[in-house]
Every structure is written in C-alpha cells, then in structure tokens.
VEXLO-924226 format. One line per 8 residues: their letters; for each residue y, z, x of C-alpha. Coordinates in Angstrom, 1 decimal, always signed. Example, Ala and Ser with C-alpha at 12.3 -4.5 7.8 and 13.67 -1.06 7.14 Angstrom:
AS> -4.5 +7.8 +12.3 | -1.1 +7.1 +13.7
REM end
This chain:
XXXXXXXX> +31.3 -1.2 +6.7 | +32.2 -3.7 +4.2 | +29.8 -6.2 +2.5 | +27.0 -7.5 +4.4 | +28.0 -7.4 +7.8 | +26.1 -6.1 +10.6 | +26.6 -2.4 +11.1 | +28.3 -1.1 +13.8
XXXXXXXX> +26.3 +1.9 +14.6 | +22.3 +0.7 +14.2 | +20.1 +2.7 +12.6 | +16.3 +2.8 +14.3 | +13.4 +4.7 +12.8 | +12.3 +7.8 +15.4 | +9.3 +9.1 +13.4 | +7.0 +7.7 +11.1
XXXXXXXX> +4.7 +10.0 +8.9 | +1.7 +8.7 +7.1 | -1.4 +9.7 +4.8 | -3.4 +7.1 +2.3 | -6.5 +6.5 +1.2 | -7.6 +4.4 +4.9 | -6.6 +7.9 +6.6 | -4.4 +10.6 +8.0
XXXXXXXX> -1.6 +8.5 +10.6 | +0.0 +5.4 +11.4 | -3.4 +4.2 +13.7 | -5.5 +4.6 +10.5 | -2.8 +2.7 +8.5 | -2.6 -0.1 +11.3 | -6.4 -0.8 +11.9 | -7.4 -1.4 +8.2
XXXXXXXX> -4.2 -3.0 +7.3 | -4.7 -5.8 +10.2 | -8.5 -6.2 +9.4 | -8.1 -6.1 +5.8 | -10.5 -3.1 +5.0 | -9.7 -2.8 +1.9 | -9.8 +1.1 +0.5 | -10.8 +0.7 -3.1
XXXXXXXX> -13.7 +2.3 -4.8 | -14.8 +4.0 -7.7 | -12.4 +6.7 -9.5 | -13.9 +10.3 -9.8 | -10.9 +12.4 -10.0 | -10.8 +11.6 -13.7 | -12.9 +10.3 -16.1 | -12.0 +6.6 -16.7
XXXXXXXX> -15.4 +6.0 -18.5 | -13.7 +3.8 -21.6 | -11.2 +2.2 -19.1 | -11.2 -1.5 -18.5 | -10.5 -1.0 -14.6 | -12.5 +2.1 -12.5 | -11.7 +1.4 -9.2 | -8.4 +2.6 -6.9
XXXXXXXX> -7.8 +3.5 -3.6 | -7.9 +7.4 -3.1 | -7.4 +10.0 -0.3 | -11.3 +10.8 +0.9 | -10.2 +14.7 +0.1 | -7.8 +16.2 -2.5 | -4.9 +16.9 -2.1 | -1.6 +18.5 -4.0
XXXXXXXX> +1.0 +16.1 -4.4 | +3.7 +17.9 -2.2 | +1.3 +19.2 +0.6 | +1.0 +16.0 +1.2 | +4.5 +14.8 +1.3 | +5.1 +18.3 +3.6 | +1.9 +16.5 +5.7 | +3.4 +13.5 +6.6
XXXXXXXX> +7.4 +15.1 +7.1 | +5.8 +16.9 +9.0 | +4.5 +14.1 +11.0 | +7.3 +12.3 +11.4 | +9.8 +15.0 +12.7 | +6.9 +15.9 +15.2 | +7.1 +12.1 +16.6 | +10.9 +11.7 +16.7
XXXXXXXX> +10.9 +15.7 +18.7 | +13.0 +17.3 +16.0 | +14.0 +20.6 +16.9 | +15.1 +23.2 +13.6 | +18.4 +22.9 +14.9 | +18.1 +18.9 +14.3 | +17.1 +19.6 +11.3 | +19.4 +21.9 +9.5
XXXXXXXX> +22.0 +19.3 +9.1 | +19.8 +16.9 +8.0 | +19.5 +14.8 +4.6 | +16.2 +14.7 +2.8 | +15.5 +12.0 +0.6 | +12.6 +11.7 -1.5 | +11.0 +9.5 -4.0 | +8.4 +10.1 -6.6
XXXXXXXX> +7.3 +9.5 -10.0 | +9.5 +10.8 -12.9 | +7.2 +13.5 -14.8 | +7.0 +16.6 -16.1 | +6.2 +18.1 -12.6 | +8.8 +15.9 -10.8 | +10.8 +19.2 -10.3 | +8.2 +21.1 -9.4
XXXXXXXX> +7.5 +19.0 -6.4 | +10.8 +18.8 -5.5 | +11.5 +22.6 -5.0 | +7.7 +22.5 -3.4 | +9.1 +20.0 -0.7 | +12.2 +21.7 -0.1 | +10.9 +25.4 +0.3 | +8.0 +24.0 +2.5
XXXXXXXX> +10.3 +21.5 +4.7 | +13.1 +24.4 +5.0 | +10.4 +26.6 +6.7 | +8.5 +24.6 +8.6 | +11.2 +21.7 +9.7 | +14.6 +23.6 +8.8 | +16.7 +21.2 +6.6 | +18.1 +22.8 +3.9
XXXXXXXX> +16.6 +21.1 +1.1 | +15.7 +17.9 -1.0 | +19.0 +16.0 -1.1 | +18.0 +13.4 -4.2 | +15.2 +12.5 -5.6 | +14.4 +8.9 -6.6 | +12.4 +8.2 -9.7 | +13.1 +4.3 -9.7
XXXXXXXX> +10.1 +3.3 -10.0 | +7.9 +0.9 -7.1 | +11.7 +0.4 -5.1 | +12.1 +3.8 -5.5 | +11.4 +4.5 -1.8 | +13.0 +1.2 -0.9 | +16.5 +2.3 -2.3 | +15.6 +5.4 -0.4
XXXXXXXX> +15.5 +3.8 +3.3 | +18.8 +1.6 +2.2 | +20.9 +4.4 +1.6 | +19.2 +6.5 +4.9 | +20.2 +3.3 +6.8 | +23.5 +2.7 +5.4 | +24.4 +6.9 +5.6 | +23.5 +6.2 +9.2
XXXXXXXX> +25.1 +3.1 +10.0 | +28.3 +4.1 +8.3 | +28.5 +7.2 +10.9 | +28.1 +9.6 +7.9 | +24.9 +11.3 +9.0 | +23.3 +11.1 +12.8 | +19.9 +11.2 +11.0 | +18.2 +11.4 +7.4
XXXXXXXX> +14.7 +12.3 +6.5 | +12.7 +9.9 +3.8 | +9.7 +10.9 +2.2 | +7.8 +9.5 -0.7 | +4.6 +10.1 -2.6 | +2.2 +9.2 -5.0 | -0.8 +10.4 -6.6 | -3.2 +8.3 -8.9
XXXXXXXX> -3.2 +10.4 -11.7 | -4.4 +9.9 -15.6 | -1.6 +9.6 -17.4 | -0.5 +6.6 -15.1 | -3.7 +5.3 -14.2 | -4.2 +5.0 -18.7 | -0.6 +3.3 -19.4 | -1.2 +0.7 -16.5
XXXXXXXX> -4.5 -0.3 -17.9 | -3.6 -0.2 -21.8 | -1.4 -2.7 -20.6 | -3.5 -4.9 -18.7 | -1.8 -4.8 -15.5 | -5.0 -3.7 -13.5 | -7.5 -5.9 -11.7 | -10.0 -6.6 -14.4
XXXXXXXX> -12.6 -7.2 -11.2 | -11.7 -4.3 -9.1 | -10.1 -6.1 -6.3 | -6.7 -6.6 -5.6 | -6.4 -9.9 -4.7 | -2.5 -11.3 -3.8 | -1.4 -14.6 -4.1 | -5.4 -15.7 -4.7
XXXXXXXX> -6.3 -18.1 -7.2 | -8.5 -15.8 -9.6 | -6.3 -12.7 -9.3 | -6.0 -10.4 -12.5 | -3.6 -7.5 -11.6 | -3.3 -4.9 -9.2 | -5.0 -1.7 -8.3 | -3.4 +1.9 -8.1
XXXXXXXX> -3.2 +3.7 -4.6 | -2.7 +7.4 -3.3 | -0.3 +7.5 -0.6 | +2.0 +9.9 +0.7 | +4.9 +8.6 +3.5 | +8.2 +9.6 +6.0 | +10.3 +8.3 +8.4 | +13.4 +9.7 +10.2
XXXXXXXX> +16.2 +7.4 +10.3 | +18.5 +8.0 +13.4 | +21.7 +6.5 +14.7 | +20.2 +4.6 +17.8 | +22.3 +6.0 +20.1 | +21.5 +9.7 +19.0 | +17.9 +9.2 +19.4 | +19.0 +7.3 +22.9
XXXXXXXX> +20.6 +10.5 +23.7 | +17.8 +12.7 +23.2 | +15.5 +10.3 +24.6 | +13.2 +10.2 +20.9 | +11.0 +7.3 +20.8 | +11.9 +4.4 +19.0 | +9.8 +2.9 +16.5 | +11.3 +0.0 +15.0
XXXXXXXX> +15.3 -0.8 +14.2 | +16.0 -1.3 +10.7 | +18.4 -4.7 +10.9 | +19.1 -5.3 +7.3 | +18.7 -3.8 +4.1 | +19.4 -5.7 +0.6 | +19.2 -4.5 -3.2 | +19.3 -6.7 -6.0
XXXXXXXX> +18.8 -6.4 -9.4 | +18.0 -9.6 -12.5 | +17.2 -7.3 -15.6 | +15.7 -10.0 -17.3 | +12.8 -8.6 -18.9 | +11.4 -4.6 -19.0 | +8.1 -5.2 -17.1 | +8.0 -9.1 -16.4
XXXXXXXX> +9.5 -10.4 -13.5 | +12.4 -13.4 -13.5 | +10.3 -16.5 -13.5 | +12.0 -17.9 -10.2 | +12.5 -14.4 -8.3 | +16.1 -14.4 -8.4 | +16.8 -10.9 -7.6 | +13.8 -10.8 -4.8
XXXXXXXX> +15.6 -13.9 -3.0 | +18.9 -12.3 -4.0 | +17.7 -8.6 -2.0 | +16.5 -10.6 +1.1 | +19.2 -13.0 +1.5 | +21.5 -9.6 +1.7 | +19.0 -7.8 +4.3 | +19.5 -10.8 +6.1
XXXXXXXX> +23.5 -11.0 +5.5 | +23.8 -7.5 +6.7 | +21.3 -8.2 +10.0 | +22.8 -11.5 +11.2 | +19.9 -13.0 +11.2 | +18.7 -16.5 +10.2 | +16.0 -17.4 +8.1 | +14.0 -18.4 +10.5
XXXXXXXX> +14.2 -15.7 +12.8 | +11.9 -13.9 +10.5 | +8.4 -14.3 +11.8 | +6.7 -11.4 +9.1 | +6.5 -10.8 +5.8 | +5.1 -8.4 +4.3 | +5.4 -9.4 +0.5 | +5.3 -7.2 -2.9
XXXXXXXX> +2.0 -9.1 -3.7 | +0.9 -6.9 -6.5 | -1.7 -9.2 -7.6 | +0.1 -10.3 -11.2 | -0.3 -13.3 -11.6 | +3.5 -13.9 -12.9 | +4.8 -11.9 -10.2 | +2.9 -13.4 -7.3
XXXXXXXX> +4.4 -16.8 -8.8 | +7.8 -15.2 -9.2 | +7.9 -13.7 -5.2 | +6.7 -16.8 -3.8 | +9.3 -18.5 -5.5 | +12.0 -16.3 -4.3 | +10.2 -16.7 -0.9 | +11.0 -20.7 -0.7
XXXXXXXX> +14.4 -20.4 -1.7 | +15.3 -17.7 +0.7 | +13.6 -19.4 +3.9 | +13.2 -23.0 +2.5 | +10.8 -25.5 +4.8 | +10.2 -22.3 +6.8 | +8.1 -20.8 +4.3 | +5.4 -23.0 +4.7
XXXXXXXX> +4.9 -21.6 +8.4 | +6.1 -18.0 +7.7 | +3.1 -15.7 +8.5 | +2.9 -13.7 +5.0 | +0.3 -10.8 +3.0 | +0.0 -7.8 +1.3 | -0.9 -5.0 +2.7 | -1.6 -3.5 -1.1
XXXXXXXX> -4.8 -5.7 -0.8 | -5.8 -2.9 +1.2 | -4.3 +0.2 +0.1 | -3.0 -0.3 -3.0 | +0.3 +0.0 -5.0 | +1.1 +3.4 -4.4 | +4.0 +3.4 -6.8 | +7.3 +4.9 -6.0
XXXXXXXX> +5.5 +5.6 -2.3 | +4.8 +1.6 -1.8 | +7.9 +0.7 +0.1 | +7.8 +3.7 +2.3 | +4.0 +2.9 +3.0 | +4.4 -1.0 +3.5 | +7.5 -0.1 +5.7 | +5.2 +1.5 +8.0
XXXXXXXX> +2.5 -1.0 +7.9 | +5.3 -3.6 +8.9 | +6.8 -1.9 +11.6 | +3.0 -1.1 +13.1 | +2.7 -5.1 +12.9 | +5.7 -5.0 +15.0 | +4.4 -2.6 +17.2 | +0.6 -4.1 +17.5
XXXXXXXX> +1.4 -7.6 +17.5 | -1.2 -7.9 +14.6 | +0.0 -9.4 +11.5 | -2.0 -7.9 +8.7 | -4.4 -9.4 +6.2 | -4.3 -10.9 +3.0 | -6.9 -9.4 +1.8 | -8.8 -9.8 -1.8
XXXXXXXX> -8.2 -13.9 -1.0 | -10.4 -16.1 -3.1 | -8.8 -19.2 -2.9 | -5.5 -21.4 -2.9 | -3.2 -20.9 -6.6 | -3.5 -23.9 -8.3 | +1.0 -24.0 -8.8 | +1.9 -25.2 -5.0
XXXXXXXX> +4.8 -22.6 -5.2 | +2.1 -20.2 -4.4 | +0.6 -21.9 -0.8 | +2.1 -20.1 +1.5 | +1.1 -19.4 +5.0 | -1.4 -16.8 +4.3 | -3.0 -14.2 +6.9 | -6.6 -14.7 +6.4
XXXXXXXX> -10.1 -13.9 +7.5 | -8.4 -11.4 +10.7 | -5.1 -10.3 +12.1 | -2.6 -12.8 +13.4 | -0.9 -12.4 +16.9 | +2.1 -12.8 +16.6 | +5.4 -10.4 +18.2 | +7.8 -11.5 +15.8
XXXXXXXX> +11.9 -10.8 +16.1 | +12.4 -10.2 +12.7 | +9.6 -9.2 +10.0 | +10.6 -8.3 +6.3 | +9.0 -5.9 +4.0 | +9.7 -6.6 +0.1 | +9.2 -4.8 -3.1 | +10.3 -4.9 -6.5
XXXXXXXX> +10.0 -2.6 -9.7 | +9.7 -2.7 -13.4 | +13.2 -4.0 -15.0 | +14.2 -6.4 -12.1 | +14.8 -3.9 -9.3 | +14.2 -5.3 -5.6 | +14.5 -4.1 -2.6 | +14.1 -5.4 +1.2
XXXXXX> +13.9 -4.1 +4.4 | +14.2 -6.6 +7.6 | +12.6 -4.3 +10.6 | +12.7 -5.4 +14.7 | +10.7 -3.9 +17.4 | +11.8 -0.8 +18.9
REM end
C-alpha cells in the first residue's frame, strides 16, 4: 500500500467496547449522544472549591483507570466472538495520558487482558495527547489493511483527575458556564470527560470467515500535522483539512459522499473557528448541507480516550440512522465560517454512506477517521 490509495484488504471494526459517564455500552452511548443528554455535573472526586470551572462529566461509580480499560476490551472481544486462541497473536494498542502512573496502567492492562482475553501484552502505548487514540485506530487499520496483522485490539482511557482537571483551568480552556457548547455563539471552552473505550480491528474477510458481526468498515484514515503554535490551533485548520482530505484519498471517496460529521468541537472558541474552516475547504459548497456536531457536548473531551469514544458514537449513528446532537447550542457564531449545518433540538435521520469523525491535539496534531456501515 503506497500513499493514499484504497487498501486492498478492508479493515471493518468486529467489536466495540464502551464505558462513560452516560453509561456502561454502546446503547448508553447511542441514546444520549442522539438526544443530546448531556452528562455534565458537579465534580466531587476532588475538591475544586477555588477552581473557576466545577463541572465534568463523570462515570456514576468509581472506577480504577485500567479496570476500566480491561471493562470495555473486555466488551469488545466478547462482540467480535474472540476465542483465546484469537487472541494470542493479537496486537494491543492503547492510549492514555502520559504520567507518572502511565506504566503502571500499562502492565495493569496487559496482565489483566493476558488472563482474561489471551494476547500477550500491551504492544505500544500512545501518550499523544487528544489524537492519541486517533493515531491508534490509523495504525490498527493500516497493520490490517497492509496484511500484517488479521486483527489488532485498541483501547483507550481517561480519567478526570486533579492534576489535569487544575492545568486545563489555570489556563482558561474550561467552560467558564459549565456547559460545553460547540460551534455556539457564547461558548467559553470545553469540559473534561471520564471515558474508557475498544474496538477490534479485523481484516474483513477474516471476520467474514468466522462469521463475527460487522460493525462499521473503517474506509479512510488521514494524519496531519501544522505545528504552528503549542496549544492554539492554525487559524484556517490546515492540518484538520489536510488529515480529512487523506482519509478521503485513501477511501476513494468524494466529498460529498460524506453524509456525517462528527467534528472535534471542543468548544474553544479559536478552535471551533479553526475546524469549521478546515471543514469548508475540505467539502466546499457541501458544507453548508453536511449534517455536523459534537458529541463532546454530551460526554465531554475525554482526552487521549476522545477519538476512540467519538469513533463509536459515529459508527452507532451509522448503525441507528440517528445523527447526533449538537448539544450546548445557544445560538449561530457571529464569523459566517462558523454556520454550518448543525444537528439541533433532536437526532437527524439520516443512513449516510460515508460519515467522518475528526479530532485534533495540542501542537497541531489531527487525526480522521471516515467510517461506513457494516
């Protein structure tokens, strides 16, 4: 497989793990998602008493970081009907959030995963930030696609925590009014999330073979990076429009097949600006009838965990034929750039061919994932 071409071996998604602060599973994810019942509420796990911003979206009961990430791999190799002996030869990929425990996890995850599911062991870990499980399903797909693997294992999680929770609101990036509110005139920053997520990637004819359901087909994958500033985005998204115009490249699909997207949307008002205008000059006159949200307006930014989350919500769309809500919406941004063609007020029918998932990441970093229906 050379540059963006279509792969000749296409990998689909078998199982699909899932646990966040709406509730335990993909149906939990799905029905709050596409009604935009937003999760957020007051934080009790630590005391945020001198904080400007109280409020995040956290699982109802506590949980350590890698039970949960065992929770949801779990879940997923269940639904794809792996068998131990699937799973020894298996890659595990997993993203989290670079710390002083980040190791800890990891051998958590791996001891707990090689009893229970039989892989051998965390293959790499990816600390890169909110595309860290992005770059995760990219290479999964592309190990796949390239024949390398018949199936790898992603997982990601998240945890609001202090330390985190302190450094995003010393610097302001935290809804001021406790709502995340994407894209919305208004909006003030974004609100942290708990979240803990898997899939199994799988060669479609392998999972044909052993007749495993078949979730969603991941078409295209792009990366691309601007490096323009440490924490502010490129004013005109270039390496957003950059990473979808590869997914599409690599899924030979036009611009206007793509009848989803489910958008970074933190809720910055510089990054909204910035996606949006990566958004028009990906898909053009399209974009002004190109069903978009954020499904953080519901769960939150989960961190390293969002793309592996919003993945799911995206191919549940697929699967529902309910486009989820914009949630948090207040009114249109005053810069035009901004107007797209929000979901609002309640989910949107719609059985699209193609529908996109998009994040990007501190220092320029973007990933996207174009997803069809199983």
């Amino acid at each position: 497989m050379t540059g963006h071409a279509p792969p000749a071996v296409r990998p689909v998604v078998t199982g699909l793990g899932v646990l966040s602060a709406v509730g335990r599973g993909l149906d939990a994810l799905a029905e709050a998602t596409a009604h935009g019942k937003a999760a957020f509420g007051p934080v009790t796990r630590f005391d945020v008493s001198r904080r400007r911003t109280t409020r995040a979206a956290l699982l109802a009961e506590p949980v350590a970081l890698a039970d949960a990430v065992l929770d949801v791999t779990a879940q997923a190799c269940r639904q794809a009907r792996l068998t131990a002996a699937d799973g020894a030869k298996m890659p595990v990929l997993l993203a989290l959030h670079s710390d002083l425990r980040t190791r800890e996890v990891t051998a958590a995850v791996t001891a707990g995963a090689g009893a229970a599911l039989g892989v051998r062991g965390v293959t790499r870990v990816y600390t890169g930030a909110c595309v860290a499980a992005g770059t995760a399903v990219a290479d999964a797909a592309a190990l796949v696609a390239a024949g390398r693997h018949t199936r790898v294992l992603v997982a990601a999680g998240h945890l609001v925590e202090p330390g985190v929770f302190g450094a995003f609101d010393a610097g302001r990036a935290l809804a001021r009014d406790g709502e995340l509110r994407p894209f919305s005139a208004g909006r003030t920053g974004t609100l942290l999330g708990d979240a803990a997520a898997a899939v199994v990637v799988e060669a479609g004819p392998a999972a044909e073979r052993r007749g495993a359901p078949v979730l969603a087909r991941l078409a295209g994958w792009g990366r691309a990076g601007d490096a323009h500033h440490v924490c502010r985005p490129e004013p005109n998204g270039d390496g957003a429009a950059r990473a979808v115009e590869a997914a599409l490249a690599r899924a030979g699909a036009d611009p206007t097949e793509v009848g989803y997207v489910n958008a970074n949307g933190t809720g910055s008002p510089l990054a909204d600006l910035a996606e949006a205008r990566a958004l028009r000059r990906v898909f053009g006159a399209h974009a002004d009838r190109l069903p978009t949200s954020s499904s953080k307006s519901v769960h939150g930014h989960a961190l390293e965990a969002s793309a592996l989350l919003e993945l799911a919500v995206t191919i549940a769309a697929l699967r529902d034929g309910l486009l989820p809500v914009n949630a948090g919406w207040l009114g249109p941004d005053p810069d035009p750039d901004v107007g797209l063609d929000l979901v609002l007020d309640g989910p949107r029918a719609a059985r699209p061919r193609y529908a996109l998932s998009l994040n990007s990441a501190f220092g320029g970093a973007n990933t996207a994932l174009l997803v069809a229906a199983g």
